[in-house]
C-alpha positions in Angstrom: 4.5 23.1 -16.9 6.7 24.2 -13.9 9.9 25.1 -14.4 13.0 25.4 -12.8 15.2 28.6 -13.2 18.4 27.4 -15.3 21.8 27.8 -13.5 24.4 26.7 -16.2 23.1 23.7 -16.6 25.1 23.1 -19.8 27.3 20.6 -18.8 24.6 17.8 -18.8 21.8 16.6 -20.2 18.1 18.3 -19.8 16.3 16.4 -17.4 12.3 16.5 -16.9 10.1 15.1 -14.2 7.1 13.8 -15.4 5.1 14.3 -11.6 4.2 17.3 -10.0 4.5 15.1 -6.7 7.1 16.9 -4.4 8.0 13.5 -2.7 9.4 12.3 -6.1 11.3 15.7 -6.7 12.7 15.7 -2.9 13.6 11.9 -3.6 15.5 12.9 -6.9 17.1 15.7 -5.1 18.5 13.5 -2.8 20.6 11.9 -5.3 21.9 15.4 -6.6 19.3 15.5 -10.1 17.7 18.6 -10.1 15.3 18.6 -12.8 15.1 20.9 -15.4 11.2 21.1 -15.5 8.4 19.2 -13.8 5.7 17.9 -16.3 2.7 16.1 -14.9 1.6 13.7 -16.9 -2.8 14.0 -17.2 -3.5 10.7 -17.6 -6.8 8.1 -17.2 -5.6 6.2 -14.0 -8.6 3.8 -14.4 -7.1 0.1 -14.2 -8.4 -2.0 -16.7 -10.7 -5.0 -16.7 -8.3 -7.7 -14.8 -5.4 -5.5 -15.0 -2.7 -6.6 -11.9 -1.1 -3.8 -9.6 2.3 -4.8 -11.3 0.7 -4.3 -14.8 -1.6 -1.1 -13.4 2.1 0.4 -12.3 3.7 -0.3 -15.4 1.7 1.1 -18.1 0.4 4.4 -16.2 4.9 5.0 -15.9 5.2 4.7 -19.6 1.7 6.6 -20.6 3.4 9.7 -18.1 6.5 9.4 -19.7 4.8 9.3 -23.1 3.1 12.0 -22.5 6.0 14.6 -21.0 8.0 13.4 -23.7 5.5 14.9 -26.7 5.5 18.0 -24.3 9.0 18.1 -23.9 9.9 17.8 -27.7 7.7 20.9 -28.2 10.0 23.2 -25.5 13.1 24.7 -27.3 14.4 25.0 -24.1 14.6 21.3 -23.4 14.5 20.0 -26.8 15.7 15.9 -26.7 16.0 15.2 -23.4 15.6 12.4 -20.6 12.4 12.3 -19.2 11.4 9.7 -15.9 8.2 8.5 -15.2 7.0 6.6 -12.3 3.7 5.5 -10.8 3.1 4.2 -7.5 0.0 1.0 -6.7 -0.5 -0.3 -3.5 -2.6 -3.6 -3.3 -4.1 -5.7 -1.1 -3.9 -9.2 -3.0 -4.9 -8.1 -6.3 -6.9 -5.2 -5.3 -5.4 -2.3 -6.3 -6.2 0.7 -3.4 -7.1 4.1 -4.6 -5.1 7.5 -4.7 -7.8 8.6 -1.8 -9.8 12.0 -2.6 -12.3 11.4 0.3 -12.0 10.6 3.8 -14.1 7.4 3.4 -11.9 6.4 0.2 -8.9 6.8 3.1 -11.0 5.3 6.4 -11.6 2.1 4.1 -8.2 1.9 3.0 -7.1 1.9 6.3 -9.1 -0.3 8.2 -8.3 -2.4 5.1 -4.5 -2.9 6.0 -4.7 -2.6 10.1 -3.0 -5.7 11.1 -2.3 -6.9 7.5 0.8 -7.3 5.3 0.3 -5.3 1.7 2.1 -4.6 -1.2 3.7 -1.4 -2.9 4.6 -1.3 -6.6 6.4 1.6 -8.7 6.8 1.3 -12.6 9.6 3.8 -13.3 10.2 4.6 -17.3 12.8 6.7 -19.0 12.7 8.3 -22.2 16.5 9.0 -23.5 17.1 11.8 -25.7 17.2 9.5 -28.6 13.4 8.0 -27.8 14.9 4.9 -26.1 12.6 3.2 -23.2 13.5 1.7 -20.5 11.6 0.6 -17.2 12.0 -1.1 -14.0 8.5 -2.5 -11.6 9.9 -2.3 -8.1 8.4 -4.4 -5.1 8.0 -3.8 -1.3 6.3 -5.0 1.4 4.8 -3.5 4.1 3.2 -4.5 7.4 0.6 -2.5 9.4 0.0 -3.1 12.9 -3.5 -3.5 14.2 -5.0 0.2 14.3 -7.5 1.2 16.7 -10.6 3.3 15.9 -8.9 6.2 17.8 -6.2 5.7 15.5 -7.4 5.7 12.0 -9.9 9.2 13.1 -6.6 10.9 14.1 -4.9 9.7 11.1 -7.4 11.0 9.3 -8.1 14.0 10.9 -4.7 14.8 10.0 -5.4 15.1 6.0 -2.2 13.2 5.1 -4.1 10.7 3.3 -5.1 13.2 0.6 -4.1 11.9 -3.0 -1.7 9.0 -1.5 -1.9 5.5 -2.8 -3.5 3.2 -0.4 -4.5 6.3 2.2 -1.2 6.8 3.6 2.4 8.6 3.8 5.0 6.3 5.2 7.8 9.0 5.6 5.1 11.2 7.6 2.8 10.1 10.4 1.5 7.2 8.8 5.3 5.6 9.1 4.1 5.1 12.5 1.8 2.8 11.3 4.6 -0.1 9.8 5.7 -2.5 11.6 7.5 -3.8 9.2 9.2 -3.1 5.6 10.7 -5.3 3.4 12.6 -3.9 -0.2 12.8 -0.5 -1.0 12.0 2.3 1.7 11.9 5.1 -1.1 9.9 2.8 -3.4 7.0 2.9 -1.0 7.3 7.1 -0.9 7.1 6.9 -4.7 10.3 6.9 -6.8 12.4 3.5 -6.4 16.5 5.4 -6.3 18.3 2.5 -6.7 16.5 1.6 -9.9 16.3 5.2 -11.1 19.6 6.5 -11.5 20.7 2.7 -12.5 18.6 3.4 -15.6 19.3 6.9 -16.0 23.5 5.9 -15.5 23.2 3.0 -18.2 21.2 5.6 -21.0 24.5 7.8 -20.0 23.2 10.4 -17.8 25.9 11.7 -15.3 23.8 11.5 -12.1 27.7 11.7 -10.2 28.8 14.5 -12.1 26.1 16.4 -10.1 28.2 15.0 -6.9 31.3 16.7 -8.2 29.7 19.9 -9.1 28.1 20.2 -5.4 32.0 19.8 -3.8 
């Protein structure tokens, strides 16, 4: 567990993270939550037999928040407290694309979506201090242009690919890759914020009291 160190913090809510992935704390940031501990979730990320990238995106967000939650509730620091979950699936149709390791994982990726439209889904899930679940499955779309050999060995030269869903960053170089975007811009980089702090805000979490506190 990583956490962070607490600066009177009192007058809200603890608040974990169940990611280690600094695009979802930077995103989260963003909106002024800073969480109170990052807890990444170890969980089997295997899809099941004629499981759908929506349904894939779903139940890996609850199984994280699940599992930061029983962590959580053993921390007397954080005792009952919220806990968000999300997971990230881009597909092709309905074939789900890996969280490349290797660079053939991220050259076949690639050459997969050159030229072609694909889709990017996040499950988010929130655990409220009184065990309450709630989720939201947000949908974009994005378009590749047509990438050239030289292209995709640059890309990949660069070592961006590593761990990202379908072999690319779209807020680093691989943004230069999209022609086109339709839905949520931080969805595809891996938290959905619109969705978030609407969930957060209607369990009661006082995301805009942050916004005062920063004045």
């Amino acid at each position: 567990m990583l956490s962070f160190k607490d600066q009177d913090k009192d007058w809200r809510p603890r608040l974990v993270l169940a990611s280690a992935s600094p695009r979802r704390l930077a995103l989260l940031q963003q909106v002024g939550i800073e969480p109170d501990a990052l807890m990444p979730a170890d969980v089997d990320e295997t899809p099941e037999k004629t499981e759908t990238p929506r349904d894939l995106a779903r139940r890996l967000a609850r199984l994280k928040a699940q599992a930061a939650r029983r962590v959580a509730e053993k921390d007397e620091a954080l005792g009952r407290c919220f806990v968000v979950a999300a997971d990230t699936v881009v597909a092709l149709g309905r074939r789900i694309l890996p969280k490349t390791e290797t660079m053939d994982e991220a050259a076949a990726c690639l050459r997969l979506l050159s030229g072609r439209q694909h889709r990017v889904y996040t499950g988010v899930s929130v655990i409220t201090p009184k065990g309450n679940r709630r989720e939201r499955l947000v949908e974009s779309r994005v378009r590749f242009k047509r990438l050239s050999p030289e292209e995709i060995e640059s890309y990949l030269a660069s070592g961006e690919w590593r761990g990202k869903a379908g072999g690319y960053a779209i807020q680093g170089l691989g943004g230069s890759f999209v022609v086109r975007l339709v839905g949520s811009y931080p969805n595809v980089v891996g938290l959905p914020l619109y969705e978030t702090v609407s969930l957060l805000e209607g369990e009661g979490f006082p995301v805009r009291l942050s916004w005062l506190n920063a004045a």
